[in-house]
N, C-alpha and C positions, 0 to 999 in steps of 0.2 A: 349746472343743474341737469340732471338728467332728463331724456326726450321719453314719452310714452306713446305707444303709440297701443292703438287694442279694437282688434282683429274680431269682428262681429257680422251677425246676421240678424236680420228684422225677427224673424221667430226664435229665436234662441232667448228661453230664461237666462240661463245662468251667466249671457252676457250684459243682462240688465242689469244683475246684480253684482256682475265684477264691474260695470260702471257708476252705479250706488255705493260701491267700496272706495275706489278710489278718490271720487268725487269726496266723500265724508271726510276722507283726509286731506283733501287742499290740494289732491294732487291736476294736475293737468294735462292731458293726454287727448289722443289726436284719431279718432273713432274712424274706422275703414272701414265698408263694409265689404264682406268677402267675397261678393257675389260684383263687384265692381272691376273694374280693367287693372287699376291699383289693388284690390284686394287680393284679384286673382297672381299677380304678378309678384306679390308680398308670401304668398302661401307656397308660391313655386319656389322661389328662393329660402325658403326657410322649411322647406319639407310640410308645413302645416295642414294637416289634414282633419284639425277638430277647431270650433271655437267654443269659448272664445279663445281668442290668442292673444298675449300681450307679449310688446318687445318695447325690452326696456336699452337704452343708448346714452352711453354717457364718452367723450370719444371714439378710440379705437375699442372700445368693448361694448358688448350684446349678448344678452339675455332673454331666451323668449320662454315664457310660459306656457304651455297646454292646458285650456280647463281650467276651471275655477280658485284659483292660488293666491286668495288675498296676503296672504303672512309672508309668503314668501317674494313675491312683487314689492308690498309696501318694504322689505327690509334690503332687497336689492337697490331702491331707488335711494334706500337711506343711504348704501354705502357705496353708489357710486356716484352721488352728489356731495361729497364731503371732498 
């Protein structure tokens, strides 16, 4: 199964609602906030400069999304959990 993980801030809407998307579908994921020692350390590594951000992991492969991408996360998590 694939790892979620999704890269947030206390005032950011549209990270509410990439976590009301995910959640709808069963999925389960691992909420950082970006303003944290781990958030900040997650955004240096991965160039992230907007939330939300989601990174998706399923072995040696990663996926991160910028911004609000429910279609596209939920079909990454399909096909790299298969």
């Amino acid at each position: 199964m694939a790892e979620i993980l999704l890269l947030t801030s206390k005032q950011c809407k549209y990270c509410f609602t990439q976590k009301i998307n995910l959640s709808r579908h069963g999925l389960k994921f691992r909420e950082i906030d970006v303003e944290s020692e781990e958030g900040r350390e997650i955004a240096k590594k991965y160039d992230i400069m907007g939330v939300p951000a989601t990174i998706v992991r399923s072995g040696s492969e990663e996926k991160v999304f910028i911004g609000l991408m429910p279609e596209h996360v939920l079909k990454t998590v399909k096909n790299l959990s298969k």
